[in-house]
C-alpha positions as CSV (number, residue, x, y, z in Angstrom):
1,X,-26.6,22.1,-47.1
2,X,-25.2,22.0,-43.1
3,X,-22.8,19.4,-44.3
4,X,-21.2,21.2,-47.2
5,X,-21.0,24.6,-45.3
6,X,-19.8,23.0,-42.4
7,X,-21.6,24.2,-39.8
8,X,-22.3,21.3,-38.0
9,X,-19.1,20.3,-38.2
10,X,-18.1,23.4,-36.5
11,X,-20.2,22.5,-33.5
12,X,-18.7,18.8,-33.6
13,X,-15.1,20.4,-33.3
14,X,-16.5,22.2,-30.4
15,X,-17.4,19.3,-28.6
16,X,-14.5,18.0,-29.1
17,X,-12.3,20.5,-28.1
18,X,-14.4,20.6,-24.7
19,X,-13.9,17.1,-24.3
20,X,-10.1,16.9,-25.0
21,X,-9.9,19.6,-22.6
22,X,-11.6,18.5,-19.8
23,X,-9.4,15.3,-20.5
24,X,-6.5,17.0,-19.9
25,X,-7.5,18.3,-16.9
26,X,-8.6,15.4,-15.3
27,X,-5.0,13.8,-16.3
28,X,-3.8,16.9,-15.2
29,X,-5.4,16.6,-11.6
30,X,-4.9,12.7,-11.4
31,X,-0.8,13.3,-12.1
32,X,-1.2,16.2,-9.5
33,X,-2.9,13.9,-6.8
34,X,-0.2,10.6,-8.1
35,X,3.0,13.8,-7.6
36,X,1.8,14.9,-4.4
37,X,0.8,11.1,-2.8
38,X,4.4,10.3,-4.1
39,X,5.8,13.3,-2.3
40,X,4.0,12.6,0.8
41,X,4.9,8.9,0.7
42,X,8.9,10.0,0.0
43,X,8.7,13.0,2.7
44,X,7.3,10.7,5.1
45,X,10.5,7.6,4.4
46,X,13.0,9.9,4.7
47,X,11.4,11.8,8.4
48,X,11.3,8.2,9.3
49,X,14.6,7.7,8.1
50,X,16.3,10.4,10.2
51,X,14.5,9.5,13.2
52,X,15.9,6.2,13.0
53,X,19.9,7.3,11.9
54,X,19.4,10.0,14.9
55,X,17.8,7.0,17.5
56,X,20.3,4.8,16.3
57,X,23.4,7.2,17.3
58,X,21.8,8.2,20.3
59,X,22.0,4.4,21.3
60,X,25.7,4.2,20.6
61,X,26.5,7.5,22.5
62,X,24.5,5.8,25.9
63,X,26.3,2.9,25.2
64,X,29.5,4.3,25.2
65,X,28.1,6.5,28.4
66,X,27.1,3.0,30.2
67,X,30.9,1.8,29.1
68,X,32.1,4.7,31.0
69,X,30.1,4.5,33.4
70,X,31.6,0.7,34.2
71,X,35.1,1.5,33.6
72,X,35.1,4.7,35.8
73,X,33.0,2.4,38.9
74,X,36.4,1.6,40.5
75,X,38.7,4.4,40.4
76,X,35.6,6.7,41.4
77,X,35.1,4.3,44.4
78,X,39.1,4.4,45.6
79,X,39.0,8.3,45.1
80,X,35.9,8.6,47.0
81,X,37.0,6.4,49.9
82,X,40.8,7.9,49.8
83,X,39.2,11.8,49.8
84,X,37.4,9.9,53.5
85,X,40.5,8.8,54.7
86,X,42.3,11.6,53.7
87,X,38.9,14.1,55.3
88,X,39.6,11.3,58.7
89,X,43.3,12.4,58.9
90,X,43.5,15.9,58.5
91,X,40.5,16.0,61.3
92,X,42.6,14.0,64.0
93,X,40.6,10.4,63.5
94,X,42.4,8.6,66.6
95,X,41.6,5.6,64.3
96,X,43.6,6.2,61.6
97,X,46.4,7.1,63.9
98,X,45.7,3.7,66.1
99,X,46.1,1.8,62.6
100,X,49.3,3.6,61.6
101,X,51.0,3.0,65.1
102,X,50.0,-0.4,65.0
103,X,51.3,-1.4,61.7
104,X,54.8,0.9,62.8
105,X,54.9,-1.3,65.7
106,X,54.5,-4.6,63.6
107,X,56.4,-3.2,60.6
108,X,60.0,-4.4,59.7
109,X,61.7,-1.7,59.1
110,X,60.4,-0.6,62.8
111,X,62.2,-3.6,63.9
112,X,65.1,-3.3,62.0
113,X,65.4,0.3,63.5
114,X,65.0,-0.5,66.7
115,X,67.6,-3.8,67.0
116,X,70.2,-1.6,65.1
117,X,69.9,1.0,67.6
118,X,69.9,-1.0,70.4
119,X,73.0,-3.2,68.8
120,X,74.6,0.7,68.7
121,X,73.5,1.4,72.3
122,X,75.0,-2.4,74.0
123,X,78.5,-1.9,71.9
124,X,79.2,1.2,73.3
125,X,78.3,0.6,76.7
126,X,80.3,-2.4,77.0
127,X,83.0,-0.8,75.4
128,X,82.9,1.8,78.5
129,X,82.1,0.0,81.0
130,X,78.9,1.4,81.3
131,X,76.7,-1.5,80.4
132,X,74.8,-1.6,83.5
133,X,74.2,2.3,84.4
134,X,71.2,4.3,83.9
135,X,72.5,5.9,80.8
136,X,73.1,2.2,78.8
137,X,68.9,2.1,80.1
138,X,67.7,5.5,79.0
139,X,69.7,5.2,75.6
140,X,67.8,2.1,74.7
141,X,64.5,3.4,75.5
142,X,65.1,6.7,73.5
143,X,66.8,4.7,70.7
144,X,63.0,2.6,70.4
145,X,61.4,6.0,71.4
146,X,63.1,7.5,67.8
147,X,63.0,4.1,65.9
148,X,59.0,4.3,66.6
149,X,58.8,7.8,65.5
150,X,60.4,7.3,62.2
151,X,59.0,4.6,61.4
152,X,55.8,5.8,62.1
153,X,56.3,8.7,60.0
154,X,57.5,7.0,56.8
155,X,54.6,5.0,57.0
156,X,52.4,7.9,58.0
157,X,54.2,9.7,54.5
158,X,53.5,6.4,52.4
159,X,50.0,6.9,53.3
160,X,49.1,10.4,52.9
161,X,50.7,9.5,49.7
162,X,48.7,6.7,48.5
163,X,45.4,7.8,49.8
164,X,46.8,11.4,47.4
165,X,47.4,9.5,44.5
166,X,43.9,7.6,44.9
167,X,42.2,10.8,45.7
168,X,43.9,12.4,41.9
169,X,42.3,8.9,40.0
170,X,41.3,10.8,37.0
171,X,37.4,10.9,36.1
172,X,35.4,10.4,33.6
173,X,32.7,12.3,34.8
174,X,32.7,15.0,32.3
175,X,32.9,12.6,29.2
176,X,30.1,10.5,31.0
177,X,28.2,14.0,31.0
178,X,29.1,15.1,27.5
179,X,27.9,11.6,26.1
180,X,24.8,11.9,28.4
181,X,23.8,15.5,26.6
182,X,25.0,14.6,23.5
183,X,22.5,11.5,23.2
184,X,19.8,13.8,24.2
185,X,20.9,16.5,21.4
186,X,21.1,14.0,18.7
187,X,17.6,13.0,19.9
188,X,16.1,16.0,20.1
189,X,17.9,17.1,16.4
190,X,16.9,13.8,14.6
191,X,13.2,14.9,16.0
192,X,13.6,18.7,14.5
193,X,14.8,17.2,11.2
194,X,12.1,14.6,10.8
195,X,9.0,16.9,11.3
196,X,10.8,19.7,9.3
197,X,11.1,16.9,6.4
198,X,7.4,16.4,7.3
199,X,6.6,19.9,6.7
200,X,8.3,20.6,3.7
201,X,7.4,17.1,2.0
202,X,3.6,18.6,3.1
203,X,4.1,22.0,1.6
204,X,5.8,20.3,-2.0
205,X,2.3,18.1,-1.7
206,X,0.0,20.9,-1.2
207,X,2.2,23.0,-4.1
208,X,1.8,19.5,-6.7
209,X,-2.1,19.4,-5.8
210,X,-2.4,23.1,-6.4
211,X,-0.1,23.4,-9.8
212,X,-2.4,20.8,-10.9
213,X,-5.4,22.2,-10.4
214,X,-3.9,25.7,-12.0
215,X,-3.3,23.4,-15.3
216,X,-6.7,22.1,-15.2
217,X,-8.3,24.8,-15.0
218,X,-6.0,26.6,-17.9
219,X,-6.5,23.6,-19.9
220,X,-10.6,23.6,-19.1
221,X,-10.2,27.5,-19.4
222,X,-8.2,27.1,-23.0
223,X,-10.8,24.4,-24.2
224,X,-13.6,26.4,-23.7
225,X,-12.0,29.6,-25.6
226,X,-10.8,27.3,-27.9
227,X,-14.8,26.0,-28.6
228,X,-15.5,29.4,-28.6
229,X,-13.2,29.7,-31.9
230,X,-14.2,27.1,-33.2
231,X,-17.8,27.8,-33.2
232,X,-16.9,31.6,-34.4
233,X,-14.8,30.1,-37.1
234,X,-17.3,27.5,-38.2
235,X,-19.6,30.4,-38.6
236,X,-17.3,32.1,-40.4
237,X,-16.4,28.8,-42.8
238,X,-20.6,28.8,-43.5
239,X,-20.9,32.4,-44.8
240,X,-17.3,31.9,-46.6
241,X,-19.0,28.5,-48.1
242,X,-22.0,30.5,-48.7
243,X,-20.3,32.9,-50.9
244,X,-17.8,30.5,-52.0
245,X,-20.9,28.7,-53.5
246,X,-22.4,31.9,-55.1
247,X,-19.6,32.5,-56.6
248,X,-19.3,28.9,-57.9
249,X,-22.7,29.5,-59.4
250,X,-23.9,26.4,-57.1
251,X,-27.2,28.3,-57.3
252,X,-30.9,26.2,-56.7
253,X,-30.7,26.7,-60.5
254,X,-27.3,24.5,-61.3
255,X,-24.9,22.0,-59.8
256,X,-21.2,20.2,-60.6
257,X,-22.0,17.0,-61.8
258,X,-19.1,15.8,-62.8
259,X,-18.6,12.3,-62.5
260,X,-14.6,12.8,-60.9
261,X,-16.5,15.2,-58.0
262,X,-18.4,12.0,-56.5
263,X,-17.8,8.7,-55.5
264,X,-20.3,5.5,-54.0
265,X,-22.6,6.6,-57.0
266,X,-26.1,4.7,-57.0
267,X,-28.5,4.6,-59.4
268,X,-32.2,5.7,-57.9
269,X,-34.3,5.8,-61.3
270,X,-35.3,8.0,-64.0
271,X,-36.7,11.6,-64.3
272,X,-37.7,13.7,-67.4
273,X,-36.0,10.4,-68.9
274,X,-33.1,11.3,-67.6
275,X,-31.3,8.8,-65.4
276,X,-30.5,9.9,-61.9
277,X,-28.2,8.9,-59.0
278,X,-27.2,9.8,-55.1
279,X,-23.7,9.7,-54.2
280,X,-20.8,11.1,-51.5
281,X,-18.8,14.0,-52.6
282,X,-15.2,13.4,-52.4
283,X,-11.8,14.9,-51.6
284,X,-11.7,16.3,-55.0
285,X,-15.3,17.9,-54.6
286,X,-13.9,19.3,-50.9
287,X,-11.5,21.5,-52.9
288,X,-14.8,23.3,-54.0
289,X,-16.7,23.1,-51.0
290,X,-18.9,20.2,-52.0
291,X,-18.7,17.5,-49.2
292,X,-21.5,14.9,-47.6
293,X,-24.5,13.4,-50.6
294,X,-25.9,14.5,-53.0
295,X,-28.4,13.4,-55.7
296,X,-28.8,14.9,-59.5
297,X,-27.7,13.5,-62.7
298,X,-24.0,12.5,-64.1
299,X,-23.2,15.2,-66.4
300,X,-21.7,12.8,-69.2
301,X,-24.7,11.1,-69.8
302,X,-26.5,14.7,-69.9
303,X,-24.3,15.8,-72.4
304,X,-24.8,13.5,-75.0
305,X,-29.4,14.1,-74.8
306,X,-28.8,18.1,-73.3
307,X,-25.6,19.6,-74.6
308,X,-27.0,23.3,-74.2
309,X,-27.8,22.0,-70.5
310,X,-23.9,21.5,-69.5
311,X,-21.0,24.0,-69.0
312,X,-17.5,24.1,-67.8
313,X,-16.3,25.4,-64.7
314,X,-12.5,25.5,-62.9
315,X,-12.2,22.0,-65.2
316,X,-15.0,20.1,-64.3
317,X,-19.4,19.7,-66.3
318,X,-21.9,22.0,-64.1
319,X,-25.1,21.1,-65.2
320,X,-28.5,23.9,-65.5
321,X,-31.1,22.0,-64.2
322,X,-33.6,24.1,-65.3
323,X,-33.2,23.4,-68.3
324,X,-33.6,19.9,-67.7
325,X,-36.6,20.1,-65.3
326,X,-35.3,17.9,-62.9
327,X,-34.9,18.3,-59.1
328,X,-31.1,18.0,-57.8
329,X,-29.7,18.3,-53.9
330,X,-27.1,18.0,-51.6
């Protein structure tokens, strides 16, 4: 009778339930651990790939630092060495002085100075008269005395002014310094962005691993109240079966045996004289709660030898075995 009240099938739904369950919660787990290797994996390209765009721009800011660093060699050597001469003059170097005099002395201009005056000095004396006195002698030496002294100053002038202008050569030292900290920022920021990248990639990871787990254990926790109903309602299907069966008059007494209920009908011999068979119920016999084998008589052939042995019910020939005295089961 289990397989016509179905309560073994009950317990095979269980199963079944527990299995498809715990299926989808190893899928469950095995797509969490796939997510959260994939994250990792991802989290762990893109940290690297910061640390390389942020490595990569450092480089080119040194580089540009080293460039310069070149370019501003030779105006920072002429300012430092004019800010010296300039440090030298101011403080009285005799050296400095000694070089001016001597390139007044061997300049042109100084010459030119000096010949005009002199030209001035022997015109005028001749003109008076005076060519060979005292005064014609103490003009020329002052007129060389003043020639000297403004030639030495012009150049003196040209110099202060040159070694000036060298001593103003702009600098590049606070670009230099700017491209020096800069380099060491972009560093230190491509650093911070890769291990925060790290850090979250690890926290999405951890979240994937743990969601998954959550849905396994709802879908191992769902499974198992789902078995639990499905037990509970195959119980329920037996006693409904049971009194669907009473009510059908499917009593140890009687049974359908209508030839449409049944199908892979086999003859197994005679009893009373009366032929008998075994046989599967089929979808038409589910409809009133018959299902699995059974064995009795075909209720045609009873009819035609024990009429007062067959009835009618919901359409289709129950048969009294008692008043055939043969045995009948499901």
């Amino acid at each position: 009778m289990g397989s016509i009240l179905g309560g073994g099938k009950s317990k095979s739904s269980s199963g079944a339930i527990n299995s498809a369950a715990s299926n989808v919660a190893n899928v469950a787990q095995a797509g969490g651990q796939t997510s959260s290797n994939a994250i990792t994996n991802a989290s762990q390209t893109s940290a690297n790939s910061i640390l390389q765009g942020s490595q990569t721009a450092a480089a080119g800011q040194q580089q540009a630092q080293q460039y310069l660093q070149q370019a501003d060699a030779l105006p920072s050597g002429l300012r430092e060495q004019a800010l010296r001469n300039l440090g030298d003059i101011y403080n009285g170097n005799s050296n400095i002085s000694q070089r001016i005099s001597d390139q007044t002395l061997a300049s042109p201009m100084y010459q030119t100075m000096v010949q005009q005056g002199e030209n001035s000095v022997l015109r005028n004396a001749s003109a008076t008269g005076g060519l060979r006195s005292g005064n014609a002698n103490e003009a020329l030496a002052q007129v060389n005395q003043n020639s000297f002294a403004n030639a030495y100053q012009n150049l003196y002038n040209d110099h202060i002014q040159g070694l000036q202008g060298l001593a103003s050569l702009p600098s590049n030292a606070n670009t230099i310094a700017g491209y020096m900290s800069g380099a060491g920022s972009t560093l230190g920021q491509g650093q911070v962005a890769s291990a925060q990248t790290l850090a979250q990639g690890q926290i999405s990871a951890s979240d994937a691993v743990t969601n998954a787990n959550n849905a396994a254990a709802t879908a191992m926790s769902q499974g198992q109240v789902a078995a639990a109903q499905s037990n509970a309602q195959g119980s329920q299907n037996s006693a409904n079966n049971m009194m669907g069966l009473a009510n059908l008059g499917i009593q140890a007494w009687g049974m359908f045996s209508d030839r449409r209920l049944k199908t892979n009908i086999e003859f197994t011999g005679e009893e009373n004289g009366i032929r008998k068979y075994k046989w599967t119920w089929n979808n038409l016999a589910a409809r009133l709660g018959l299902r699995g084998k059974g064995h009795g008589v075909m209720a045609d052939e009873v009819e035609k030898t024990h009429p007062q042995a067959v009835s009618m019910r919901d359409g289709f020939m129950f048969v009294d075995y008692q008043k055939l005295g043969v045995s009948h089961g499901l």
